[in-house]
mmJSON file of the N, C-alpha and C atoms, coordinates in Angstrom:
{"data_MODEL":{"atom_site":{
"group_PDB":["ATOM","ATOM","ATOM","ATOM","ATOM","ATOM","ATOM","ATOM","ATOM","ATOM","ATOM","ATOM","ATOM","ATOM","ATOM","ATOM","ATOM","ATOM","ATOM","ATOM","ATOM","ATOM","ATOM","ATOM","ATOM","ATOM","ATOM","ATOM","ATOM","ATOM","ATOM","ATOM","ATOM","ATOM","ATOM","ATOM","ATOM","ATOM","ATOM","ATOM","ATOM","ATOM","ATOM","ATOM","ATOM","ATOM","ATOM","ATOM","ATOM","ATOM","ATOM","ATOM","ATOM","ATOM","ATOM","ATOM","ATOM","ATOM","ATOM","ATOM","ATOM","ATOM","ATOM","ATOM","ATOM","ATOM","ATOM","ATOM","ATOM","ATOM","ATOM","ATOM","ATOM","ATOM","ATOM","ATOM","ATOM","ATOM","ATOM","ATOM","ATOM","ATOM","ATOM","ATOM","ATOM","ATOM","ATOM","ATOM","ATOM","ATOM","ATOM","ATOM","ATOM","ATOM","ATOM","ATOM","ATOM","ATOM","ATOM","ATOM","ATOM","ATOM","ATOM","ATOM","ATOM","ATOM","ATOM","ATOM","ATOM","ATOM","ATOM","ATOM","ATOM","ATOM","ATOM","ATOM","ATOM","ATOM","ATOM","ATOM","ATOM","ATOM","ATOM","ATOM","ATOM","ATOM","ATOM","ATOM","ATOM","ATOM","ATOM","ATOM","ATOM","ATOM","ATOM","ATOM","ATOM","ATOM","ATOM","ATOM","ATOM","ATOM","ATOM","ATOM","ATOM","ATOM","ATOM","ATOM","ATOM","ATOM","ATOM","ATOM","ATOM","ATOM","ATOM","ATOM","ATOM","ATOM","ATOM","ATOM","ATOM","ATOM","ATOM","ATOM","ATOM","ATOM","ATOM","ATOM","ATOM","ATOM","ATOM","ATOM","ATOM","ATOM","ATOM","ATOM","ATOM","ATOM","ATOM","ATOM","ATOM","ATOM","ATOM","ATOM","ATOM","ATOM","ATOM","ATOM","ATOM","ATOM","ATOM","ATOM","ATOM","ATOM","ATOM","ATOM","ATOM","ATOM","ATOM","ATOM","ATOM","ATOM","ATOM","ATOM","ATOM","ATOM","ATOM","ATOM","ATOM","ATOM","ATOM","ATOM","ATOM","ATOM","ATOM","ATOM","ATOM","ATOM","ATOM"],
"id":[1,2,3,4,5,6,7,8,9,10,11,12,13,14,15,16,17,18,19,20,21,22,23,24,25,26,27,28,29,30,31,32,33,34,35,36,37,38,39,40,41,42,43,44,45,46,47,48,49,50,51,52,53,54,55,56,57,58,59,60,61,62,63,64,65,66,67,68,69,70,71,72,73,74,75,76,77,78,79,80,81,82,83,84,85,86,87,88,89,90,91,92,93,94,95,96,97,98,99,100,101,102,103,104,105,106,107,108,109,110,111,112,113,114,115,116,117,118,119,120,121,122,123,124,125,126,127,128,129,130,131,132,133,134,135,136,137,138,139,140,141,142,143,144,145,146,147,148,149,150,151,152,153,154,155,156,157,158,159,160,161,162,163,164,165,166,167,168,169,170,171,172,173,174,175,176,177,178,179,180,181,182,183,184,185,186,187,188,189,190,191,192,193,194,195,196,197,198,199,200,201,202,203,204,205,206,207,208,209,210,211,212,213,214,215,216,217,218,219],
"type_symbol":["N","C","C","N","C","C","N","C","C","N","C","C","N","C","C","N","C","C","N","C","C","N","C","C","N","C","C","N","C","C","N","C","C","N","C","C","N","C","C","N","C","C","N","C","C","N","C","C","N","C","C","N","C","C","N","C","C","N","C","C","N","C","C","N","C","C","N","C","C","N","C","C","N","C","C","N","C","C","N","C","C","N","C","C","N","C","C","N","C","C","N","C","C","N","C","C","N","C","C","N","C","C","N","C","C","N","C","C","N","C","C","N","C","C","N","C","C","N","C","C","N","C","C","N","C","C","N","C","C","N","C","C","N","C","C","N","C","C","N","C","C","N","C","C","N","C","C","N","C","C","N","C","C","N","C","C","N","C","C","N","C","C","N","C","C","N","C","C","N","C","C","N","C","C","N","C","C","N","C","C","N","C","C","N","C","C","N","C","C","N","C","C","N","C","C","N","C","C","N","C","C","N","C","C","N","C","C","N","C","C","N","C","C","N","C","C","N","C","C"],
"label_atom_id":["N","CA","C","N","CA","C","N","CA","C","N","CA","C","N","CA","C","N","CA","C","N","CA","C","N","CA","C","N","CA","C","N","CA","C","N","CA","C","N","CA","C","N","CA","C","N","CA","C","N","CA","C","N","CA","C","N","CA","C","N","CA","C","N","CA","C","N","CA","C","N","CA","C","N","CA","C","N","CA","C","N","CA","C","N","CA","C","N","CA","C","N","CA","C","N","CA","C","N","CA","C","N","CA","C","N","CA","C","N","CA","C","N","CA","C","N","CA","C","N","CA","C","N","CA","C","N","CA","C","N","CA","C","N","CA","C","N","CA","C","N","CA","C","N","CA","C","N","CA","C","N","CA","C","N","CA","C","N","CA","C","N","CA","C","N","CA","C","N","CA","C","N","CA","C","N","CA","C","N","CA","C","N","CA","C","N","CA","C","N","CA","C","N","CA","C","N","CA","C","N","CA","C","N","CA","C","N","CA","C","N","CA","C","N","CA","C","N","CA","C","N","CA","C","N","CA","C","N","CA","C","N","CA","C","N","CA","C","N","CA","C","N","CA","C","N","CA","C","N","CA","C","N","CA","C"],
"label_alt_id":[null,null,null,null,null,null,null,null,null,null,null,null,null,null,null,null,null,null,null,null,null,null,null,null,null,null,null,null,null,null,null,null,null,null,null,null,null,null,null,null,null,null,null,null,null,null,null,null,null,null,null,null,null,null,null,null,null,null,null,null,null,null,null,null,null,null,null,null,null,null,null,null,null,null,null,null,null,null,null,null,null,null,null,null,null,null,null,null,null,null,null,null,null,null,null,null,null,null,null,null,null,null,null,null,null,null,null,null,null,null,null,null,null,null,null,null,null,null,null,null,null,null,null,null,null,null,null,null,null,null,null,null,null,null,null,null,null,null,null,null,null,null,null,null,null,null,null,null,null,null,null,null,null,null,null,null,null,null,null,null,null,null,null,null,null,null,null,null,null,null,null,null,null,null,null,null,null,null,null,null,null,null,null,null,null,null,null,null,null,null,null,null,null,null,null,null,null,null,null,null,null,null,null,null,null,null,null,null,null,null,null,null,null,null,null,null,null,null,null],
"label_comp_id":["UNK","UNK","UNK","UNK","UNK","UNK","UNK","UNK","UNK","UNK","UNK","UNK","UNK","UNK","UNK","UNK","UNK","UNK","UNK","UNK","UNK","UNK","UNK","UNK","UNK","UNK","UNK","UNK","UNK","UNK","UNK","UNK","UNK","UNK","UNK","UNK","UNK","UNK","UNK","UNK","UNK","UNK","UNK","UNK","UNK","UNK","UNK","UNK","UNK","UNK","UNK","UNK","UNK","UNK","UNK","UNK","UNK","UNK","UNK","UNK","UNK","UNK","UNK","UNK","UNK","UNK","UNK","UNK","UNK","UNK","UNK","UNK","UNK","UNK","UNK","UNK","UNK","UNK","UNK","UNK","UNK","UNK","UNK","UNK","UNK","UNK","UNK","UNK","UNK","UNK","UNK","UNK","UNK","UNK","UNK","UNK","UNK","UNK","UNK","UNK","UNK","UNK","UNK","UNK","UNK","UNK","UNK","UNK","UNK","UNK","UNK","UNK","UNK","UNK","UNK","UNK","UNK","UNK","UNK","UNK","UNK","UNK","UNK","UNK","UNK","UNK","UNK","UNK","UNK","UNK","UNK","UNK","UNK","UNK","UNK","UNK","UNK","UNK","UNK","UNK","UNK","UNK","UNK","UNK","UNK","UNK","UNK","UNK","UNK","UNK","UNK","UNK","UNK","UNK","UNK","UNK","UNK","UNK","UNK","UNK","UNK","UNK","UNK","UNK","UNK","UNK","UNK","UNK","UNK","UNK","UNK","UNK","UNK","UNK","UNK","UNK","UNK","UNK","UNK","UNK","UNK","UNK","UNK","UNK","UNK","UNK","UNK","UNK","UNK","UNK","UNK","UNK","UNK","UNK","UNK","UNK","UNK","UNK","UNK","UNK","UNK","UNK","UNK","UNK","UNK","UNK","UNK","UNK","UNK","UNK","UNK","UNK","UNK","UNK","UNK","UNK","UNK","UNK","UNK"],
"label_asym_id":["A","A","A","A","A","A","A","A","A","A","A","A","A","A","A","A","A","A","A","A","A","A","A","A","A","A","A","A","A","A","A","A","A","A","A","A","A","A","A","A","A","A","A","A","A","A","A","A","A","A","A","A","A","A","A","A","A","A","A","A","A","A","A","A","A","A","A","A","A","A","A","A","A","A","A","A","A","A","A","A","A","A","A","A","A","A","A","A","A","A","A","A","A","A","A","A","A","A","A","A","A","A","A","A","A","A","A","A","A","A","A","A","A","A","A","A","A","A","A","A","A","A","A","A","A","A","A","A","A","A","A","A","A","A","A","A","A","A","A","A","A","A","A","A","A","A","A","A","A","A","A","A","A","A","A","A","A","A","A","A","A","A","A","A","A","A","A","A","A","A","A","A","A","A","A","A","A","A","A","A","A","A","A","A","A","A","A","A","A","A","A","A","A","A","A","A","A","A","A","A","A","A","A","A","A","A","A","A","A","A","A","A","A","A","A","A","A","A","A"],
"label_entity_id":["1","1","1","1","1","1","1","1","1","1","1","1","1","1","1","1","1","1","1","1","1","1","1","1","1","1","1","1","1","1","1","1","1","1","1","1","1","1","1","1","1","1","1","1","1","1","1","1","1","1","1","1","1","1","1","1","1","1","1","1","1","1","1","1","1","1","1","1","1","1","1","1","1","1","1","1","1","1","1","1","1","1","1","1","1","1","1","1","1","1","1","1","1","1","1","1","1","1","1","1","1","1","1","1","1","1","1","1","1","1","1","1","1","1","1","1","1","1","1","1","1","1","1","1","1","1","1","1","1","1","1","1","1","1","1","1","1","1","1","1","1","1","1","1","1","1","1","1","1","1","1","1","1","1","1","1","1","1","1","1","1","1","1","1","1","1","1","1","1","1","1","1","1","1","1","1","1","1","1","1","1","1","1","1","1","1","1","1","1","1","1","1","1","1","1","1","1","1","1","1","1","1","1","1","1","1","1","1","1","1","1","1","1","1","1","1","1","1","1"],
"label_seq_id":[1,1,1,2,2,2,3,3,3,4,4,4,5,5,5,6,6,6,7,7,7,8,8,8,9,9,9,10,10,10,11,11,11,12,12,12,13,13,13,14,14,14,15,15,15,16,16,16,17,17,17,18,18,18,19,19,19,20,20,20,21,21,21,22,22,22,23,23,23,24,24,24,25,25,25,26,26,26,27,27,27,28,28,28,29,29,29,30,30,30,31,31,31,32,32,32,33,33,33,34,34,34,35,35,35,36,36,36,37,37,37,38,38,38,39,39,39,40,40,40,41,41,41,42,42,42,43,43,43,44,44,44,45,45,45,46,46,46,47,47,47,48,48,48,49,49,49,50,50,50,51,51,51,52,52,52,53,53,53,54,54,54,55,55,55,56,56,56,57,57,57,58,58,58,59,59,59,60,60,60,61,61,61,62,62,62,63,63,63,64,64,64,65,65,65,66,66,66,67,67,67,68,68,68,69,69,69,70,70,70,71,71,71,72,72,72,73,73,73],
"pdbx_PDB_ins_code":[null,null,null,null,null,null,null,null,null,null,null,null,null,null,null,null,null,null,null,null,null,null,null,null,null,null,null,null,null,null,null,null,null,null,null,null,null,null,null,null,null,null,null,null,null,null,null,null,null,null,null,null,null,null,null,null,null,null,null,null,null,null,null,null,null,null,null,null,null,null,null,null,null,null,null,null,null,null,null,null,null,null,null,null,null,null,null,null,null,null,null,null,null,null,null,null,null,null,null,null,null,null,null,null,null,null,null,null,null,null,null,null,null,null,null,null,null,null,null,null,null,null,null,null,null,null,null,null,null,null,null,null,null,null,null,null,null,null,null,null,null,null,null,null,null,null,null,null,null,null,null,null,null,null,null,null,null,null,null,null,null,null,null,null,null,null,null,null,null,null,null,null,null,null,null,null,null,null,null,null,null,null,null,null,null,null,null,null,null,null,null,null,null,null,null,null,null,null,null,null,null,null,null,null,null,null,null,null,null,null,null,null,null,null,null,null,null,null,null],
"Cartn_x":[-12.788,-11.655,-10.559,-10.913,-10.161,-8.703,-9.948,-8.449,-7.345,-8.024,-6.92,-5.882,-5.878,-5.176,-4.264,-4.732,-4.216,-3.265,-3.452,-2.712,-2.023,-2.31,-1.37,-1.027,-1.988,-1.665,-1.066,-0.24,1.131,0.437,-0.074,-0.73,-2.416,-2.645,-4.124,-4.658,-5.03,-5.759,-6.288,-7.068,-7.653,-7.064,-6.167,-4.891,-4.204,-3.892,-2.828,-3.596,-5.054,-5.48,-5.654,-5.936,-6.419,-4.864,-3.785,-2.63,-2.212,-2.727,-2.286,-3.261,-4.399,-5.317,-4.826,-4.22,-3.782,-2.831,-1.979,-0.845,-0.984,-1.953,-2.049,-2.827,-2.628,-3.218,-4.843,-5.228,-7.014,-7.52,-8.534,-8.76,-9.316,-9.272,-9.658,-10.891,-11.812,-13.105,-13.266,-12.366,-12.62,-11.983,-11.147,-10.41,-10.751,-11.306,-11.876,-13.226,-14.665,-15.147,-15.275,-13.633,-13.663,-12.804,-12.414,-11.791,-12.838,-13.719,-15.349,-15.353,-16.07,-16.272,-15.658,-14.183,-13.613,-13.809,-13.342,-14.063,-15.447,-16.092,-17.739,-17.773,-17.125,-17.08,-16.391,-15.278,-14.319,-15.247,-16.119,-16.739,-17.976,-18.958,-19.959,-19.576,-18.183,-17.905,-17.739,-16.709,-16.565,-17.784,-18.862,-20.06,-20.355,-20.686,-21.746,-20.721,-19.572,-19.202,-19.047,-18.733,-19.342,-20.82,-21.61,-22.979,-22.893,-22.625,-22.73,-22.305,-20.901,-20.498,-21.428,-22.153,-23.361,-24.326,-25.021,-25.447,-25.522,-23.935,-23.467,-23.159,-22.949,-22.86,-24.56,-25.294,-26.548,-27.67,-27.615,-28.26,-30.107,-30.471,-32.161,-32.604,-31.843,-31.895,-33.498,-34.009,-35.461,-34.717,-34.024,-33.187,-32.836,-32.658,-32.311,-33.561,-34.555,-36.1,-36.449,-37.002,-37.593,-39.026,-39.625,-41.224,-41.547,-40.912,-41.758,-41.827,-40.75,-40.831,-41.658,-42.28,-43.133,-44.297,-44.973,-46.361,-47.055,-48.299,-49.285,-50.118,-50.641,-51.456,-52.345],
"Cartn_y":[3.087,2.239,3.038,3.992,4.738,5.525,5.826,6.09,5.423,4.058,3.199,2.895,3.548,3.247,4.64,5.814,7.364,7.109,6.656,6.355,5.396,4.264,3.565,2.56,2.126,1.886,0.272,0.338,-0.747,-1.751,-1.645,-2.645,-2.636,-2.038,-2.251,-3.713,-4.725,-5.742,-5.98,-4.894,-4.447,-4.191,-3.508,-2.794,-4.059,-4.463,-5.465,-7.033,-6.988,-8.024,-6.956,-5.923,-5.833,-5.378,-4.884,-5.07,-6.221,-7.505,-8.934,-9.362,-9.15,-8.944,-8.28,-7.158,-6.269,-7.09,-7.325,-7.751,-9.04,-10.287,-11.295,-10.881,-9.674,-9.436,-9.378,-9.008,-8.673,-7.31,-7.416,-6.096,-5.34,-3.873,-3.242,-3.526,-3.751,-4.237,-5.037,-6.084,-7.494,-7.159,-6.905,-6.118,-5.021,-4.489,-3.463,-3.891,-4.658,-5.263,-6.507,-7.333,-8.027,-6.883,-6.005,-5.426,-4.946,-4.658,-3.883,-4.901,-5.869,-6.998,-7.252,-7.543,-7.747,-6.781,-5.582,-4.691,-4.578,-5.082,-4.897,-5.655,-7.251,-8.456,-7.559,-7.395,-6.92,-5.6,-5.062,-3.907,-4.314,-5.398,-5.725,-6.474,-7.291,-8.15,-7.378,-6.197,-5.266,-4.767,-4.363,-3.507,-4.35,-6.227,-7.194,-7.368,-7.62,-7.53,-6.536,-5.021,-4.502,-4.473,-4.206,-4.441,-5.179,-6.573,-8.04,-7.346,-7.028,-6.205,-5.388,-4.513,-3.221,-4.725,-5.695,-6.066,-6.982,-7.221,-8.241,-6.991,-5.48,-4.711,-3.869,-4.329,-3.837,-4.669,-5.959,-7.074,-7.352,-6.239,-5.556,-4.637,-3.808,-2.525,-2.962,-1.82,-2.324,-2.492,-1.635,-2.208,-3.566,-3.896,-5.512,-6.422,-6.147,-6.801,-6.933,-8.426,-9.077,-9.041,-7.856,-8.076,-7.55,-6.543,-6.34,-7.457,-8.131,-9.83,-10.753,-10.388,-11.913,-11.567,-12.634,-12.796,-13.209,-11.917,-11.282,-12.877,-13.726,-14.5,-14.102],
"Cartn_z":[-22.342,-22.67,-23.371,-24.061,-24.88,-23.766,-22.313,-21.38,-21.125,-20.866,-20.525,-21.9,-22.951,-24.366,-23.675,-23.296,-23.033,-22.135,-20.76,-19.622,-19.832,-20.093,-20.058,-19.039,-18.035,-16.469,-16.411,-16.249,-16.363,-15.378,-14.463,-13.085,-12.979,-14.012,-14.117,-15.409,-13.942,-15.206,-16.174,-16.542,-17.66,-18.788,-18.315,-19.572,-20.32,-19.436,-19.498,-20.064,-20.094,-20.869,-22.605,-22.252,-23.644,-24.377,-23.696,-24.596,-24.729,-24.22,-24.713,-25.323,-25.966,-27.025,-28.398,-27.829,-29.224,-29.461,-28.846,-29.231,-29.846,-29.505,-30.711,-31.419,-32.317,-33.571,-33.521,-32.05,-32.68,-33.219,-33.726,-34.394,-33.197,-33.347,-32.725,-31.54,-33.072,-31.871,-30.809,-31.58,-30.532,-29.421,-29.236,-27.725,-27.303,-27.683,-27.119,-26.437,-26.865,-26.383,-25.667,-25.669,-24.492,-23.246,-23.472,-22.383,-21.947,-22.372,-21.658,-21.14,-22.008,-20.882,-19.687,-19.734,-17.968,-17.382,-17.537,-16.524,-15.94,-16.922,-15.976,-15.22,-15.493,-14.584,-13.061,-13.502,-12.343,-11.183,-12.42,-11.429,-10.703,-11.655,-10.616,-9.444,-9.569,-8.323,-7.621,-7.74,-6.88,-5.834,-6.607,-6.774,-5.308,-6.002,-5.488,-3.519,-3.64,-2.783,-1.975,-1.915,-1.311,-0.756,-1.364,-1.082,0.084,-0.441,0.562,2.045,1.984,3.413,4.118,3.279,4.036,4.305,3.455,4.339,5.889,5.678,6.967,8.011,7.402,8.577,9.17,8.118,8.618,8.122,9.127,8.363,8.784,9.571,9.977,9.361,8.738,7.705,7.027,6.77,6.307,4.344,4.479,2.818,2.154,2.809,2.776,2.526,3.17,3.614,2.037,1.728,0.146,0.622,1.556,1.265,0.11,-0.71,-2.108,-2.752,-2.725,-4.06,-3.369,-2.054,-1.48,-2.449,-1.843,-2.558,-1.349,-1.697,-0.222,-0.628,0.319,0.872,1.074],
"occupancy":[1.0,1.0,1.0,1.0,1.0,1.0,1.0,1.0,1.0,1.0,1.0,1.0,1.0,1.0,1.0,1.0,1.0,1.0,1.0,1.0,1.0,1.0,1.0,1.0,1.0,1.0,1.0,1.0,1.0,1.0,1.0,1.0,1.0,1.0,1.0,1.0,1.0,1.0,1.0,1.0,1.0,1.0,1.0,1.0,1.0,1.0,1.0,1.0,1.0,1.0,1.0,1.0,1.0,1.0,1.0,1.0,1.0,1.0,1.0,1.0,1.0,1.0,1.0,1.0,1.0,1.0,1.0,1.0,1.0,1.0,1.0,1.0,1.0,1.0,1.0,1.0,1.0,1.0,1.0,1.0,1.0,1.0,1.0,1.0,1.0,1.0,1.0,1.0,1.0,1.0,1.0,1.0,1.0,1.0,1.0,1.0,1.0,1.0,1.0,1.0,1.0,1.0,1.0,1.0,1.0,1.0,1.0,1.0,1.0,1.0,1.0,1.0,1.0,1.0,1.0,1.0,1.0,1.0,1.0,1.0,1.0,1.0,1.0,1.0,1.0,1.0,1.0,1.0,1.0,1.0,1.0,1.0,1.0,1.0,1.0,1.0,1.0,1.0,1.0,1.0,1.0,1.0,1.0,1.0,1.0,1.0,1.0,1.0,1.0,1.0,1.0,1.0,1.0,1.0,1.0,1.0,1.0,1.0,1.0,1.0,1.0,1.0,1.0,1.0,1.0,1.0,1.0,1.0,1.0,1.0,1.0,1.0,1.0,1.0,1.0,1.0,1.0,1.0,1.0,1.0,1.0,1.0,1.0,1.0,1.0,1.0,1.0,1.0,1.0,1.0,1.0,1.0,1.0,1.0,1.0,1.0,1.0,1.0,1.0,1.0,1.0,1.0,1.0,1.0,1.0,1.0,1.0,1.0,1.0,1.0,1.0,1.0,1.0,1.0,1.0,1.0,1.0,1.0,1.0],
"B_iso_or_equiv":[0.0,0.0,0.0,0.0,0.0,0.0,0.0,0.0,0.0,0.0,0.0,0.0,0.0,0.0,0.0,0.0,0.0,0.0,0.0,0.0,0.0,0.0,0.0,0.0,0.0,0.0,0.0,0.0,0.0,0.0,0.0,0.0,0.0,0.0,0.0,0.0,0.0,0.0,0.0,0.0,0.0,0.0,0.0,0.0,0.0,0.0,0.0,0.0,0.0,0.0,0.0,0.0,0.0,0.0,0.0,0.0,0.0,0.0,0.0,0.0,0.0,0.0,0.0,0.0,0.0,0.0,0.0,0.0,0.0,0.0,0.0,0.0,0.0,0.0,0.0,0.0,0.0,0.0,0.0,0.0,0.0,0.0,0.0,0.0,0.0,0.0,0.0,0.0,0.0,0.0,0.0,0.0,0.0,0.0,0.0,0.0,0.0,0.0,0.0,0.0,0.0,0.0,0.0,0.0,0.0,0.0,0.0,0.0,0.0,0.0,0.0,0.0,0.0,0.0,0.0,0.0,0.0,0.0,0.0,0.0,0.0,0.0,0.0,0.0,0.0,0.0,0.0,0.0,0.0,0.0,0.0,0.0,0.0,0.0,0.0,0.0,0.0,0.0,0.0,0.0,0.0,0.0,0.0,0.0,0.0,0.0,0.0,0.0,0.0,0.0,0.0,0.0,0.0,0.0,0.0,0.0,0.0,0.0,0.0,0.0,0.0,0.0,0.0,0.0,0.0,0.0,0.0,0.0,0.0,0.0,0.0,0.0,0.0,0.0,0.0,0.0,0.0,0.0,0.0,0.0,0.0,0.0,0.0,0.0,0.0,0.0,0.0,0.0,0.0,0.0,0.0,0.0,0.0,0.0,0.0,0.0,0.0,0.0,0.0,0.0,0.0,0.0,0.0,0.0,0.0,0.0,0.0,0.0,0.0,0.0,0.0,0.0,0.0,0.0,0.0,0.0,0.0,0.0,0.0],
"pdbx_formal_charge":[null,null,null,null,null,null,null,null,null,null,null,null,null,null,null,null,null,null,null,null,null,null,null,null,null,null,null,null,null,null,null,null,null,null,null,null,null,null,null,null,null,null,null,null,null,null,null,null,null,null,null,null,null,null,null,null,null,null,null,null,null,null,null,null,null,null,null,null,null,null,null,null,null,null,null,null,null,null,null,null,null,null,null,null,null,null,null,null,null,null,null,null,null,null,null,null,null,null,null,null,null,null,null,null,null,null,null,null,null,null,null,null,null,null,null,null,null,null,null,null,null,null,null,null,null,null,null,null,null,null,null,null,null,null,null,null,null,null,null,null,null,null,null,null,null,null,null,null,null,null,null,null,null,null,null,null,null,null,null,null,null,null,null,null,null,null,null,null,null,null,null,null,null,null,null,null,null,null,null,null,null,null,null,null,null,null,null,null,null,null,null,null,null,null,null,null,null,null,null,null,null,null,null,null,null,null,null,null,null,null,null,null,null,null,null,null,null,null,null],
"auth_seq_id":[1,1,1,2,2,2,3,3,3,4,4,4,5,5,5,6,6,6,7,7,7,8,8,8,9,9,9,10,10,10,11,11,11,12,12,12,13,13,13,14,14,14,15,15,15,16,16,16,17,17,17,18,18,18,19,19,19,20,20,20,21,21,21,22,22,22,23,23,23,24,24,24,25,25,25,26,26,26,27,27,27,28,28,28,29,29,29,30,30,30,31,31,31,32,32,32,33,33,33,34,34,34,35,35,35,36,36,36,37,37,37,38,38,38,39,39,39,40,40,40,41,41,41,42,42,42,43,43,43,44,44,44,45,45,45,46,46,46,47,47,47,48,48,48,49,49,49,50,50,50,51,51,51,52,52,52,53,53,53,54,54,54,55,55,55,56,56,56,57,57,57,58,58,58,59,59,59,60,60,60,61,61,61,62,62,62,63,63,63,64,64,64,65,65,65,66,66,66,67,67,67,68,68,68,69,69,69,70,70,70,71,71,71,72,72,72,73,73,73],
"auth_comp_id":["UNK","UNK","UNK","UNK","UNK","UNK","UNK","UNK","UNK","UNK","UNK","UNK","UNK","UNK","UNK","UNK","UNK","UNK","UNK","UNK","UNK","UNK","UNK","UNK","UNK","UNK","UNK","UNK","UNK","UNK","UNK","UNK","UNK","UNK","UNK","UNK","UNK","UNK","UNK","UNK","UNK","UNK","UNK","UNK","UNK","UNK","UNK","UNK","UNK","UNK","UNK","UNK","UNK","UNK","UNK","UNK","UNK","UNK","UNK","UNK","UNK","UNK","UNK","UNK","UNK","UNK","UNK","UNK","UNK","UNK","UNK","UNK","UNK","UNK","UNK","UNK","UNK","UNK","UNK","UNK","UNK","UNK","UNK","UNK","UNK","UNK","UNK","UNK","UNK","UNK","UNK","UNK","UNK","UNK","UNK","UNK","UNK","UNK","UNK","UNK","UNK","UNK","UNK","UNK","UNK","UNK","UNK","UNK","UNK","UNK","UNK","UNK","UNK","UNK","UNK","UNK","UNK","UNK","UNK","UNK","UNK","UNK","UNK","UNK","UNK","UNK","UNK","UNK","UNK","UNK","UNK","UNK","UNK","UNK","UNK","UNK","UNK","UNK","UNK","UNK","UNK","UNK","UNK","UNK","UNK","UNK","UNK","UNK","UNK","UNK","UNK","UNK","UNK","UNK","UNK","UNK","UNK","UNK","UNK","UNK","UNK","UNK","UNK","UNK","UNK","UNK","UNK","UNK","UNK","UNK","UNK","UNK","UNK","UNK","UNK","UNK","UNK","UNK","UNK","UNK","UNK","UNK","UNK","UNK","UNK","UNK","UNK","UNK","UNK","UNK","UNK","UNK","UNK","UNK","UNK","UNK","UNK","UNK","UNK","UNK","UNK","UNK","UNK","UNK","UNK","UNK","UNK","UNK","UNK","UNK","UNK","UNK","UNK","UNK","UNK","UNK","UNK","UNK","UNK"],
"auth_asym_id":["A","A","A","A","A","A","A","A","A","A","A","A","A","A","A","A","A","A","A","A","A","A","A","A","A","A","A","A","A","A","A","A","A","A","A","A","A","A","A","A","A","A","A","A","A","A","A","A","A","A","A","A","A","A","A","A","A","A","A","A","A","A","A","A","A","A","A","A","A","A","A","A","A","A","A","A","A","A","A","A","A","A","A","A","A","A","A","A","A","A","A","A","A","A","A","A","A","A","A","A","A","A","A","A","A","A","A","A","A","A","A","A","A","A","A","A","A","A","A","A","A","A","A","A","A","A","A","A","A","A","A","A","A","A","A","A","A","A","A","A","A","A","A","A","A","A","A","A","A","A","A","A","A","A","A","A","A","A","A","A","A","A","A","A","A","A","A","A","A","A","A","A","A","A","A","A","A","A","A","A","A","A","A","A","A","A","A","A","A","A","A","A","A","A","A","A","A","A","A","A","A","A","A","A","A","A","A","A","A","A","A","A","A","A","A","A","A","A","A"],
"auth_atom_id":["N","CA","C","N","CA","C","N","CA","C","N","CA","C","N","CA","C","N","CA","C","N","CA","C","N","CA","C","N","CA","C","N","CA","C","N","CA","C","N","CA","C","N","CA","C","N","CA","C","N","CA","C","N","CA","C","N","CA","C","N","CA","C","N","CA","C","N","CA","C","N","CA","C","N","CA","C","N","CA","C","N","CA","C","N","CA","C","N","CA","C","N","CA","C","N","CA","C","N","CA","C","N","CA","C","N","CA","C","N","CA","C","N","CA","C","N","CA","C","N","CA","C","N","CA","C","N","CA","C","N","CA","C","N","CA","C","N","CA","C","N","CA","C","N","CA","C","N","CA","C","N","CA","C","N","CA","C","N","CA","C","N","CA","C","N","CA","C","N","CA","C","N","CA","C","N","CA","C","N","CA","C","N","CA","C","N","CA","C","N","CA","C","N","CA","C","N","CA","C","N","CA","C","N","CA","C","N","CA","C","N","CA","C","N","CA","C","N","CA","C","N","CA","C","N","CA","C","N","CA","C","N","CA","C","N","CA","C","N","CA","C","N","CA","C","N","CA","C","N","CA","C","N","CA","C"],
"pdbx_PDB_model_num":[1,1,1,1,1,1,1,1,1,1,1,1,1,1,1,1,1,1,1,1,1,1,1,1,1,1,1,1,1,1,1,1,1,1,1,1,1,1,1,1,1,1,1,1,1,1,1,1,1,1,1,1,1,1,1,1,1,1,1,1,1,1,1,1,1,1,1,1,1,1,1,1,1,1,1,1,1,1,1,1,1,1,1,1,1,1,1,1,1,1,1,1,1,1,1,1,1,1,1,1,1,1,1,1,1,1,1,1,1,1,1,1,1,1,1,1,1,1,1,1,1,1,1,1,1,1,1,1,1,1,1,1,1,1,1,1,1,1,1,1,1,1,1,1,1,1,1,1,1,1,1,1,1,1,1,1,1,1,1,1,1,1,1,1,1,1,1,1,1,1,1,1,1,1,1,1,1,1,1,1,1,1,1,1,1,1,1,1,1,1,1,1,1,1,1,1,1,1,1,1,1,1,1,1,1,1,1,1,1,1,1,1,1,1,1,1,1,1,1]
}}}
């Protein structure tokens, strides 16, 4: 997080919530750990949606397959 304080990135969501954090007067921490926070949100969706795509583009892949979580009969 400390980069995005360095850079500065004018169009990055992240930035731009936690300089409207700083800016109503939160302390350091608290904006700094909700700006972690949106970003992880923002990165696992990222993450989860990709994924989702590999599996709609490879939807037989033995990767995909939930036989480890069945339960052997």
């Amino acid at each position: 997080m400390g980069a995005y304080l360095q850079q500065s990135p004018q169009d990055e969501p992240v930035y731009q919530f936690m300089n409207k954090k700083r800016s109503e007067g939160k302390s350091y921490r608290v904006y700094m750990m909700a700006s972690s926070n949106k970003f992880l949100h923002i990165y696992y969706a990222t993450v989860k949606a990709y994924l989702n795509s590999l599996k709609q583009d490879y939807p037989h892949s033995e990767y995909w397959s939930d036989r480890r979580f069945k339960k052997e009969t």
